[in-house]
Phi, psi and omega in degrees: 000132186279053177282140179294165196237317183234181194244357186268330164302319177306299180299323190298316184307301184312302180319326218262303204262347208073350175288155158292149168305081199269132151284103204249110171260156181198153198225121170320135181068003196264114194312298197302323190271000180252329166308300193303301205303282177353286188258291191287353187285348187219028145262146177322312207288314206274359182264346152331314204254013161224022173276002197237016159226190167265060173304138172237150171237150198221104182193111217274032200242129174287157157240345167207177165275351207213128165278352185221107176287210164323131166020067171054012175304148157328002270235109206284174171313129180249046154239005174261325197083158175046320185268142188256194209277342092030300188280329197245023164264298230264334190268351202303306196314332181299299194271359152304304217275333154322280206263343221243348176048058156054014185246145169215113171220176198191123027265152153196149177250117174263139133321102164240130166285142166336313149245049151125319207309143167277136204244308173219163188200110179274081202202166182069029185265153184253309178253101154279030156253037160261348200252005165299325220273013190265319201298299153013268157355302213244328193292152205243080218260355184266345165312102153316126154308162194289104202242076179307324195311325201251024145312141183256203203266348170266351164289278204307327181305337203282306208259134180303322183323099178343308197279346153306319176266356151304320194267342170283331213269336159268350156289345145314301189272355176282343212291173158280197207284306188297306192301340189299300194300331165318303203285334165297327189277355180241348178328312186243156186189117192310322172269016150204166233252355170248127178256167170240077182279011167255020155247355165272330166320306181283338202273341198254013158241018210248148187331316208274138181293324178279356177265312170304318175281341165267006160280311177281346179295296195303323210275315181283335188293314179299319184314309191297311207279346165266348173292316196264316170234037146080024184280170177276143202301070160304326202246356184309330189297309185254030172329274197335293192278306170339301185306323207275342192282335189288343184264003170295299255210117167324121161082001206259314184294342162277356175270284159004273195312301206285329204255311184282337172295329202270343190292311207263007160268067170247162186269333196282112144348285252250300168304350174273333174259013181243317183304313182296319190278332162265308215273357135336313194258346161281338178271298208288331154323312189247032153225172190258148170303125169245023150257326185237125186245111228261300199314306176330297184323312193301297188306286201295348184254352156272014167240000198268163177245108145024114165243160170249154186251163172228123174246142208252153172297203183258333138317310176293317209268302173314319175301297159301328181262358180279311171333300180290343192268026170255351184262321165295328178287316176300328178216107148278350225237337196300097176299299191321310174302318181283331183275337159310309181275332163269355189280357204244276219295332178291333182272338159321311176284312161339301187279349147312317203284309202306306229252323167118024186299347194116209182245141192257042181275347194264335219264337207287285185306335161303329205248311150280000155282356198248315198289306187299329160308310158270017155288329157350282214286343170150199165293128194224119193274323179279356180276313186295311171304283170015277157312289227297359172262330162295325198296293179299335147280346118011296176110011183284234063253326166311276180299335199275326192291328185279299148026270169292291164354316161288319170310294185304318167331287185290320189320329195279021139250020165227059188301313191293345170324160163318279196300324180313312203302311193320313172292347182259330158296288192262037166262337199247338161275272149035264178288330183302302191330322181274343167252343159293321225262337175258008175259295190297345171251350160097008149271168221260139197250137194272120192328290184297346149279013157301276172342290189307299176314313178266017168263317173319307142309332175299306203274321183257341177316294184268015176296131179312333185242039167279154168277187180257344168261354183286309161331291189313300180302355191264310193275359174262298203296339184277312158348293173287331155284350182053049198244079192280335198281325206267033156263349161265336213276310162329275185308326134356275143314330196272306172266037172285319196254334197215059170335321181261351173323103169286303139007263218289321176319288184302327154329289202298285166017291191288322178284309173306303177309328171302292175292286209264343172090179202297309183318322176291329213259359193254344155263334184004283224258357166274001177244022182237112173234134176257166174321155165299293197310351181234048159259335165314315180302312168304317187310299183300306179285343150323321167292284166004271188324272182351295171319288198313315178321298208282311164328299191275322152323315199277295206289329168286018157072030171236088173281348198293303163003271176329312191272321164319317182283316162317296162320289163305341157282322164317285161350264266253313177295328176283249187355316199293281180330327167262347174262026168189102159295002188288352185255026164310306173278346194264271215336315174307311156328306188266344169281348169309301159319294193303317197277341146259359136300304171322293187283015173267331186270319179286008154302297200303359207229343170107347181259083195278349151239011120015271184309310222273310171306289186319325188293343192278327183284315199274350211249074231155336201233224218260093180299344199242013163256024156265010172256009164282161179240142149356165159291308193281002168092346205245153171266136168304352171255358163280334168289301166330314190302312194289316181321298165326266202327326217252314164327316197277324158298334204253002154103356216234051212273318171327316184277341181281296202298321190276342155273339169301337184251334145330326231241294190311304184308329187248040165057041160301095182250135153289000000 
């Protein structure tokens, strides 16, 4: 079917060509609408008859997860075809509030004339060979087709029609390095009126430095120019990445920043509160902290030595601070005394919170009468660090962030502490609480706190004593700024220091595959080298990676890859299992999975016994993970089905039936 990728491609085409608009609705589970999708949407005949109009489709059900593979490639719907599933959900609401007179049923074919006029509206048949003999009629059949093969390349930048951009956007990815940059550098353009955001999509993953920097040119010269001139938002979409792409190339995140500030003088609501809402946290990103000076911080946790505490009971503690406060009462003026009782009254409430002691609010509020006291007297870095860990468990967040804020300047020099790490938690707890809470009402966030906050996380991220949630919470507050690049930059660093996290495995995971396409993530773990105690761990996840690698290889039509990668997630999955079983029952779970996406491509490649040996290794491991499903959306017993079946074409019915019963025999069900 010749579907329109937008209904805005769509009008332009009509304007262009004089065809009518066909509105095509169709619903999952709906008998009749799955009869169209099925059959008729991919017969010859009936796609003839909607060559004389312009279709769009409106169907609000996903068939997969993902609209974009490796670098940024396409990946249409696979039960529509050409469109991906994105395109043909997001648009439904528009062509509601157009076309549907307040009604949604499904199936249905709307008409629309060139000018606007409704020519017919189908729905609710008893004969869908009503909506042949309508299309027949009404379809505008003296318009020659679009004949793209013989476009030249400023005909296709010109034309909206999918099989055009279908046939530029592979010719994009075949061209060399310079013409890629050429070609990036006109995807979007002030002077004509069809843009090319999937080439900017792909040009801002492409190999070449110079096609990623002109893909971020392209993405800011459109921002100003739609800001200025009420254009339509093309390029708002790739704020995120772009930006992340911007920090390879001198100058670039700030020419962004300034471009993305011109977004929120837009006159369109919805680009004006998007604009308002980046470009604070893109200004705030490309400047430096004058609270937390992240290199110092850096610089002082490679040279610091570990200190130890004696941790005293609660008896013990309770004991001590009724002392000092007696030593407080004689000299309030004492800073030593007062610094005492309180760093005594905070680890008391701690071991309360911690231990289930009651409410330590006396113990608390005691303890920030002891800081204030010596803050009287002037700036006090342990009194402020102090404060600001009593102010927050308080539930204060205002005072704790200023507070710590005050503090942390003089902290790096007792950086690897107890207390440092505590102050910089609760300078980053705090200000995140306060910048969600002005990102949910839609106001404008204060540059510096951007700044701070994320050197403040940068900085507890890599503290000798963060945790794997000290990690997670830096990569969710980064998450929620759409701050991608320093989410890879992290999660990185991070797990160096913290090899069994698991958490963080999957982030990277998640970031590489996102920033770099499948290949970086299917070598990932061959440039990562771990502790011994922590190679059974790599390993599994490494087995991870490969899998999602082999999957997604497989489902992008590149199998011999695709079979490589599997392999190395077997491999990888064997190794985790012999050198830790605890890691037995998951590895078993995923090898089931590989060894059937493996014998699903060598089926697809004719080796059909291969296909058979492996189905045979997994159904050895975990039987019952063959009703899970996949990267690819598919269960390893739908693949078994297909294998039979491809045994059964191939004349070798003796061998389906003697692996149907291998399989049956080791409680596979199928």
């Amino acid at each position: 079917m010749p579907w329109q990728r937008n209904l805005d491609d769509a009008l332009a085409l009509v304007e262009r060509t004089g065809k009518p608009l066909l509105v095509c609705v169709n619903m999952d589970g709906e008998s009749a609408s799955e009869s169209l999708a099925r059959s008729r949407y991919h017969d010859p005949r009936f796609i003839e008859l909607v060559e004389g109009f312009v279709p769009v489709l409106a169907s609000p059900t996903r068939h997969f997860e993902a609209d974009y593979g490796n670098r940024g490639w396409r990946l249409p719907d696979p039960k529509f075809g050409r469109i991906v599933e994105s395109e043909h959900i997001t648009h439904e609401p528009t062509l509601y509030k157009r076309y549907f007179s307040g009604n949604r049923v499904a199936p249905r074919h709307v008409g629309v004339a060139a000018d606007g006029a409704i020519l017919f509206d189908l729905f609710l048949l008893n004969d869908l060979g009503v909506i042949d003999r309508t299309l027949k009629q009404y379809g505008k059949f003296d318009v020659p087709p679009l004949n793209v093969d013989v476009m030249t390349r400023a005909e296709l930048l010109d034309c909206p029609d999918a099989a055009a951009r279908e046939r530029f956007e592979r010719e994009f990815v075949a061209e060399a390095d310079a013409v890629r940059e050429q070609i990036a550098a006109v995807a979007f353009s002030n002077d004509r009126a069809t843009q090319h955001p999937a080439i900017i999509r792909m040009a801002l993953r492409d190999p070449a430095p110079g096609v990623r920097h002109a893909a971020v040119r392209g993405v800011a010269g459109r921002i100003v120019y739609d800001a200025e001139h009420d254009g339509t938002a093309f390029a708002v979409p790739f704020l995120p990445d772009a930006f992340r792409v911007a920090a390879e190339f001198d100058g670039l995140r700030e020419e962004l920043a300034r471009a993305t500030a011109a977004l929120a003088k837009s006159s369109d609501e919805e680009e004006a509160k998007r604009g308002m809402r980046l470009a604070p946290i893109f200004e705030g990103l490309v400047a430096t902290s004058e609270v937390v000076d992240v290199d110092r911080w850096l610089a002082a946790f490679a040279v610091a030595q570990p200190e130890e505490e004696v941790e005293l009971s609660m008896d013990d503690l309770s004991e001590r601070l009724s002392m000092l406060d007696s030593e407080v009462a004689l000299d309030p003026t004492n800073a030593t005394v007062n610094l005492t009782f309180a760093k005594n009254a905070l680890e008391l409430a701690q071991r309360m919170l911690a231990d289930g002691g009651g409410n330590p609010s006396w113990v608390l509020e005691d303890g920030a009468a002891s800081c204030g006291r010596v803050l009287i007297a002037g700036p006090n870095a342990l009194a402020s660090a102090f404060l600001a860990r009593i102010r927050f468990l308080l539930n204060e967040m205002d005072a704790a962030a200023d507070a710590a804020r005050d503090a942390l300047p003089e902290l790096v020099a007792s950086a690897a502490s107890a207390l440092a790490h505590d102050t910089l938690d609760a300078f980053v707890q705090a200000r995140t609480r306060a910048i969600y809470k002005l990102l949910s009402d839609e106001a404008e966030v204060p540059v510096e706190w951007v700044t701070d906050t994320v050197a403040a996380y940068r900085v507890l991220a890599a503290h000798p004593l963060a945790t794997e949630a000290d990690v997670v919470a830096c990569l969710d507050f980064l998450r929620v700024l759409e701050a991608l690049g320093e989410q890879t930059e992290i999660v990185r660093d991070a797990i160096v220091r913290l090899p069994g996290a698991g958490q963080l495995h999957f982030w990277m995971r998640y970031c590489v595959l996102r920033d770099q396409g499948i290949e970086a993530l299917a070598t990932l773990y061959d440039d990562l080298k771990a502790p011994k105690e922590f190679e059974a761990a790599f390993d599994w996840h490494a087995g991870v990676a490969n899998l999602i690698a082999g999957d997604t290889l497989g489902r992008d039509g590149r199998g011999d890859e695709s079979v490589e990668s599997y392999d190395a997630s077997i491999a990888r999955f064997q190794k985790s299992m012999a050198s830790n079983p605890e890691y037995g029952p998951s590895a078993g779970h995923y090898l089931v999975l590989a060894h059937a996406g493996l014998a699903r491509r060598l089926a697809d490649a004719g080796d059909l016994d291969g296909a058979m040996h492996e189905l045979r290794l997994a159904s050895k491991l975990v039987p019952s993970s063959f009703a899970e499903t996949d990267g690819t959306g598919r269960r390893p017993r739908d693949t078994v089905n297909d294998i039979l079946d491809k045994l059964r074409r191939a004349g070798r019915s003796a061998d389906a039936q003697a692996l149907k019963a291998e399989l049956e025999a080791a409680k596979v069900r199928f």
